[in-house]
C-alpha positions as semicolon CSV with decimal commas, in nm:
position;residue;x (nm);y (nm);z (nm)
1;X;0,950;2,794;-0,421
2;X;0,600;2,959;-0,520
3;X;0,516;3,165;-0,777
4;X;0,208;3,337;-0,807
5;X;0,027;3,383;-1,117
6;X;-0,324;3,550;-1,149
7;X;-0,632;3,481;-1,310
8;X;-0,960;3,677;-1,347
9;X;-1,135;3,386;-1,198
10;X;-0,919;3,244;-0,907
11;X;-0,574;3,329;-0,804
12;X;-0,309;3,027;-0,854
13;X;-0,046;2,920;-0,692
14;X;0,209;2,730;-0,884
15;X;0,507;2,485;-0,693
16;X;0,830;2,337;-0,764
17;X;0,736;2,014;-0,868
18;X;1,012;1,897;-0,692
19;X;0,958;2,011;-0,375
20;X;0,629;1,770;-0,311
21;X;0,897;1,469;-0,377
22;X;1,162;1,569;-0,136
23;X;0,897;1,639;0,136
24;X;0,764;1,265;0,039
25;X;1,076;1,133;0,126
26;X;1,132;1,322;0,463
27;X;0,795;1,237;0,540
28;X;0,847;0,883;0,459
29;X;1,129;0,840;0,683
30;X;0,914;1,010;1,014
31;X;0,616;0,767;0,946
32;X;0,842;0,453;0,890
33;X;1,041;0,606;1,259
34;X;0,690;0,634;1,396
35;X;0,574;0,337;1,281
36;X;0,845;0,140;1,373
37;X;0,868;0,263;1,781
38;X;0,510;0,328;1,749
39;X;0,594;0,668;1,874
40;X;0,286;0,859;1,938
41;X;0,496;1,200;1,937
42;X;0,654;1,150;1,622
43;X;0,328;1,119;1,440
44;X;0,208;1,380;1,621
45;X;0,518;1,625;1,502
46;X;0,453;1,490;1,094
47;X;0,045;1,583;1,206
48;X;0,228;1,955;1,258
49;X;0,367;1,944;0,925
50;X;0,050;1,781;0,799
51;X;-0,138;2,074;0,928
52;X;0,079;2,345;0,786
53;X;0,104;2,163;0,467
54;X;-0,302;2,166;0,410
55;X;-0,376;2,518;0,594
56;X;-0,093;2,710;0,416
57;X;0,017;2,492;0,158
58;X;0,337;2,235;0,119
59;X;0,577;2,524;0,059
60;X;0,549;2,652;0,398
61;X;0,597;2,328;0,592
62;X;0,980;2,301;0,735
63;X;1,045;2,046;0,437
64;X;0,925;2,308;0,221
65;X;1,156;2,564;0,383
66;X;1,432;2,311;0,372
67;X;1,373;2,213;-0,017
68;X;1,353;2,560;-0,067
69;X;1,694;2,707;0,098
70;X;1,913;2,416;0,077
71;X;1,845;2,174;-0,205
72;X;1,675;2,416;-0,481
73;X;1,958;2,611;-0,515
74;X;2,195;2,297;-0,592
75;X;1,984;2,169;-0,840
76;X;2,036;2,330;-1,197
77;X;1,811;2,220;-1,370
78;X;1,503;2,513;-1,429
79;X;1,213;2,378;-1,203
80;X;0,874;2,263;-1,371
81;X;0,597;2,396;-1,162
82;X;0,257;2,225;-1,038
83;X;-0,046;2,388;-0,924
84;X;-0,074;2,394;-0,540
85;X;-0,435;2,259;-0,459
86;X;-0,341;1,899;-0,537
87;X;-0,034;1,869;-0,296
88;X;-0,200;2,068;-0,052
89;X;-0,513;1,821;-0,064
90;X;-0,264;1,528;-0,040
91;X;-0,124;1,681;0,323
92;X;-0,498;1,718;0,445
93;X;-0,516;1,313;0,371
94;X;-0,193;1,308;0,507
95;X;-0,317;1,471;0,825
96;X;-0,632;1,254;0,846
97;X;-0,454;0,973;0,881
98;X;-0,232;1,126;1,128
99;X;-0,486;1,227;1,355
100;X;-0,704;0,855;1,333
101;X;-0,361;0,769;1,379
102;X;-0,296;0,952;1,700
103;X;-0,667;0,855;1,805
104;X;-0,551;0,495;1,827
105;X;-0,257;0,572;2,051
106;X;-0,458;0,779;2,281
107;X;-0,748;0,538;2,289
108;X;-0,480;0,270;2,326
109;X;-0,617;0,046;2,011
110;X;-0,292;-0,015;1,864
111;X;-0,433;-0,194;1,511
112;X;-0,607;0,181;1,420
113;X;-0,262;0,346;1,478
114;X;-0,074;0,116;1,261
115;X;-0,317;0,130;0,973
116;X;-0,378;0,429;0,959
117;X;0,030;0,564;0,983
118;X;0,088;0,251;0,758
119;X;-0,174;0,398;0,481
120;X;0,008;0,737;0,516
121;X;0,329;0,608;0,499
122;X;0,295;0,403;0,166
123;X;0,124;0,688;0,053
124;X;0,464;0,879;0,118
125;X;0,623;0,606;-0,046
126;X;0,489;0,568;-0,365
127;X;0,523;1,008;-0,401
128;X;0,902;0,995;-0,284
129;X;0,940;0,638;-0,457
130;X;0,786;0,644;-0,802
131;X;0,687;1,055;-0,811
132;X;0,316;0,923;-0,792
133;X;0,092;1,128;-0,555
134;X;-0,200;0,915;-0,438
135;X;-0,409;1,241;-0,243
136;X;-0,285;1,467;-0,560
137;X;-0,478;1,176;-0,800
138;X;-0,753;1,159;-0,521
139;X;-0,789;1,554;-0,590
140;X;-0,833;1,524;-0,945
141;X;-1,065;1,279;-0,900
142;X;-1,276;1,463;-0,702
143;X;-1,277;1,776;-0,951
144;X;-1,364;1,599;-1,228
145;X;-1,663;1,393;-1,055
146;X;-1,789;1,736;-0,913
147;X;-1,733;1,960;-1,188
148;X;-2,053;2,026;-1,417
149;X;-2,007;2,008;-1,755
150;X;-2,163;2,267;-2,012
């Protein structure tokens, strides 16, 4: 599911495009689960993936693995590729939410844990929905506000 490609400057790693999308749709189904039993633990296990997601990047997270060995080689199609930062940005926002999430729970204020799962959730959505990644846009975003122009 990755490919590496180097560059003097920085070494990239390029994605399945797909892969992201499938993920968003697993994903979307845990946080609606979660949201729906207001289940502490299952937020807590899409936090997990969350965390691998941002730390190692969205090709290493068990949707990754799953996209990877079990739908990928179905599809025929030849895969377009993404850079990773984006996606990987997108699961730390993904995991912030998850964890103000899990602070509600805990702290037994129920209103933070459904806004904050809810906000992750349609953020799932719209990726596994309409292939539009709100943290990937946020990323871009952010590079182009902080990157100096010559």
């Amino acid at each position: 599911m990755s490919e590496v490609l180097e560059n003097k400057e920085v070494q990239k790693i390029y994605i399945d495009a797909r892969g992201p999308r499938f993920s968003a749709t697993i994903t979307t189904i845990i946080l609606a689960t979660a949201l729906v039993t207001h289940n502490v633990w299952v937020l807590a296990a899409q936090g997990l993936v969350f965390l691998i997601g941002a730390t190692r990047g969205p090709q290493f997270t068990p949707y990754g693995f799953l996209f990877k060995n079990v739908v990928k080689p179905r599809l025929k199609k030849i895969a377009p590729t993404e850079d990773v930062r984006p996606p990987k940005f997108a699961q730390s926002v993904g995991l912030a939410f998850a964890f103000l999430g899990i602070f509600g729970a805990v702290a037994d204020r129920s209103l933070i844990f459904t806004v904050a799962t809810g906000f992750a959730l349609a953020a799932a959505f719209l990726n596994a929905t309409f292939n539009y990644c709100l943290g990937c846009e946020m990323y871009l975003l952010l590079v182009r506000t902080t990157t100096r122009r010559k």
